[in-house]
C-alpha positions as CSV (number, residue, x, y, z in Angstrom):
1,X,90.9,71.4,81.8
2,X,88.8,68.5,80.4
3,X,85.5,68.9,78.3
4,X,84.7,66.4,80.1
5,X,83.9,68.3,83.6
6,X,80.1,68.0,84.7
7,X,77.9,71.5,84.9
8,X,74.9,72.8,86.2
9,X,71.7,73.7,83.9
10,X,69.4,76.4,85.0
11,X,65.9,75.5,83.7
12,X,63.8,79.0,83.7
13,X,65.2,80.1,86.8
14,X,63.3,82.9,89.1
15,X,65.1,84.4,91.3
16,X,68.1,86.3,90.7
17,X,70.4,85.3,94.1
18,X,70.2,82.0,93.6
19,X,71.5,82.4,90.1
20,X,74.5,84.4,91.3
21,X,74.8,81.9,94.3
22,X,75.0,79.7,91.8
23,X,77.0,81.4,89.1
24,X,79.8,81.8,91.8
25,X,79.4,78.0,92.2
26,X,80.4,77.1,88.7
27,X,83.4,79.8,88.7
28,X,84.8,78.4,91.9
29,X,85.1,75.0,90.9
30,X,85.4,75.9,87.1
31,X,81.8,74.3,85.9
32,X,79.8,75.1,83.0
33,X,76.8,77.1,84.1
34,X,73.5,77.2,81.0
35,X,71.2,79.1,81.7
36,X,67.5,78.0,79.6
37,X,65.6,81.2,79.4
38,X,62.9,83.0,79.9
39,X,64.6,83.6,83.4
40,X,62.1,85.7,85.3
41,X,64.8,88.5,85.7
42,X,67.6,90.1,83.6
43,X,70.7,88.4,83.3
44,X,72.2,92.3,84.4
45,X,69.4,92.1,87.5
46,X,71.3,94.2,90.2
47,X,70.5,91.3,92.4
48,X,72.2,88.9,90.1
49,X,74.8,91.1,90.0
50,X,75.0,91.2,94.1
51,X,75.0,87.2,94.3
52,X,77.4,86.6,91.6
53,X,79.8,89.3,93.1
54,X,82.8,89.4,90.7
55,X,82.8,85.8,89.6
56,X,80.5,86.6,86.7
57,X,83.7,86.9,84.4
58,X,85.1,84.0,85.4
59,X,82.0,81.9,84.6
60,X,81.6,80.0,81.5
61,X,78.3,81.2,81.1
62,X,75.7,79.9,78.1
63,X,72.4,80.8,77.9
64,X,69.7,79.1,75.4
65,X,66.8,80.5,73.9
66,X,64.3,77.2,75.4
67,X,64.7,74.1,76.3
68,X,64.5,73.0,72.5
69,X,67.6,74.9,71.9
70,X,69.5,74.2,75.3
71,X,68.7,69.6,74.7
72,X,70.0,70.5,70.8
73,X,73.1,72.3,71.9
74,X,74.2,69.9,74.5
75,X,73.3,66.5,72.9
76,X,74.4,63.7,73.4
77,X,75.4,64.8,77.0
78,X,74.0,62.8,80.1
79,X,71.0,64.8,82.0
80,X,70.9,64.6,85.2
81,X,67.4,66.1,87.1
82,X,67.5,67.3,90.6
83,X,64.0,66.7,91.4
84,X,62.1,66.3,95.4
85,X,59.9,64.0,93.2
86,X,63.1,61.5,92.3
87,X,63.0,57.8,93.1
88,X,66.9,57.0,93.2
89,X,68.9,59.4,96.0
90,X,72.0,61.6,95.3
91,X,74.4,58.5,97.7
92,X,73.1,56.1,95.1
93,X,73.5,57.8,91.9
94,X,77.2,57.5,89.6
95,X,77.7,60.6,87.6
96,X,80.1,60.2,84.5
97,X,81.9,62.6,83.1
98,X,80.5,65.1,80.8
99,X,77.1,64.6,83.1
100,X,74.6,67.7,83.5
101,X,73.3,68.7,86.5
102,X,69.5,70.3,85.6
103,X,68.0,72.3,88.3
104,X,64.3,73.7,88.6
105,X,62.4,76.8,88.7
106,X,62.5,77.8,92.4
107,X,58.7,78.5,91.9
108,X,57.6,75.5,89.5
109,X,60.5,72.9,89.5
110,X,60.8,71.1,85.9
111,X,57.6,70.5,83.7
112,X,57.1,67.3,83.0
113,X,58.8,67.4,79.4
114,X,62.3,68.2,80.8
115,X,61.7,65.0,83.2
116,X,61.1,62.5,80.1
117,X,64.1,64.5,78.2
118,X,66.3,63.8,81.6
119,X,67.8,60.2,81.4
120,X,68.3,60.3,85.6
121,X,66.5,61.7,88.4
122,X,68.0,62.2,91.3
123,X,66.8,63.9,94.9
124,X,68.8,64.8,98.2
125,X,67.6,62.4,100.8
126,X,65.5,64.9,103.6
127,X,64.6,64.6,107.1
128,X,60.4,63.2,107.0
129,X,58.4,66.2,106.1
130,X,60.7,68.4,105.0
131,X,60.2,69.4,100.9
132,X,63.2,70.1,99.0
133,X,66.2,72.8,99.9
134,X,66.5,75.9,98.2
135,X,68.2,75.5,94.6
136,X,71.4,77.1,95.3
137,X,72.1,74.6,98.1
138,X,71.1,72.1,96.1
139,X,73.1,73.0,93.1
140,X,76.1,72.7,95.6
141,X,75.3,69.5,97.0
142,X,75.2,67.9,93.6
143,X,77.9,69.9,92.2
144,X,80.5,68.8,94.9
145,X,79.5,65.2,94.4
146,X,79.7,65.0,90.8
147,X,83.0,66.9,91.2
148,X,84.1,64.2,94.1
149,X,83.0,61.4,91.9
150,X,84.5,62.2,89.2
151,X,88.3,63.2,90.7
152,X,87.2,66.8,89.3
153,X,88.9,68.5,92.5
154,X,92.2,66.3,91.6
155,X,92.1,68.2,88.1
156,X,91.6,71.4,90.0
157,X,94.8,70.9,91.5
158,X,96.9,73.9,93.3
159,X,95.1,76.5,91.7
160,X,92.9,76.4,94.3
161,X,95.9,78.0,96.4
162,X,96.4,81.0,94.4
């Protein structure tokens, strides 16, 4: 598989399902999945655990000490923010390969430091009214269409099948 793949960025996450909703994500379609602490559970959380099923071997899991740690490890990488707050919507936006999809606290979203670090902003376009979707749908949504963009189901090939 290419290094070149996109994956998902957890910034400080909050609830443990949608991590393992999430963590299953990246396993199934073979994405990278950082996690930038503190989390607001433990990585072995039961309800992590629950969400994640048994995809939590298969998933190529970092976690980083802060976000200081996470934007040294990853550098030069593109980041990509999913933000409610965004100007330019997910149809718009080209993702290149190597890209990294940065997702919110559930409770908080992203401070403003992890915006200014973020060289895009992107948002899913929503019905008038309606605030954001919950991060794990979200993290899908973006993850299929970075994957779509960038052929990334073609490299999956037939061992989809097995």
């Amino acid at each position: 598989m290419s290094s070149q793949r996109p994956s998902i960025a957890l910034f400080e996450p909050d609830i443990p399902q949608n991590a393992g909703a999430i963590m299953r994500l990246c396993a199934c379609l073979d994405l990278l999945l950082h996690i930038i602490e503190p989390c607001g559970f433990l990585l072995d959380d039961r309800k992590l655990r629950r969400a994640g099923m048994d995809y939590r071997q298969d998933t190529q899991l970092t976690r980083h000490d802060d976000w200081a740690a996470f934007a040294g490890a990853v550098a030069p990488a593109r980041l990509i923010l999913a933000s409610a707050h965004a100007a330019e919507p997910l149809p718009e936006f080209r993702f290149a390969p190597g890209d990294i999809i940065i997702l919110g606290r559930e409770s908080a979203g992203a401070p403003d430091y992890v915006h200014a670090a973020c060289q895009h902003r992107v948002r899913l376009p929503l019905a008038p009214g309606r605030r954001s979707l919950n991060v794990a749908q979200a993290a899908g949504i973006f993850a299929y269409e970075a994957c779509r963009q960038l052929d990334w189901f073609t490299d999956l090939g037939d061992r989809s099948r097995d």
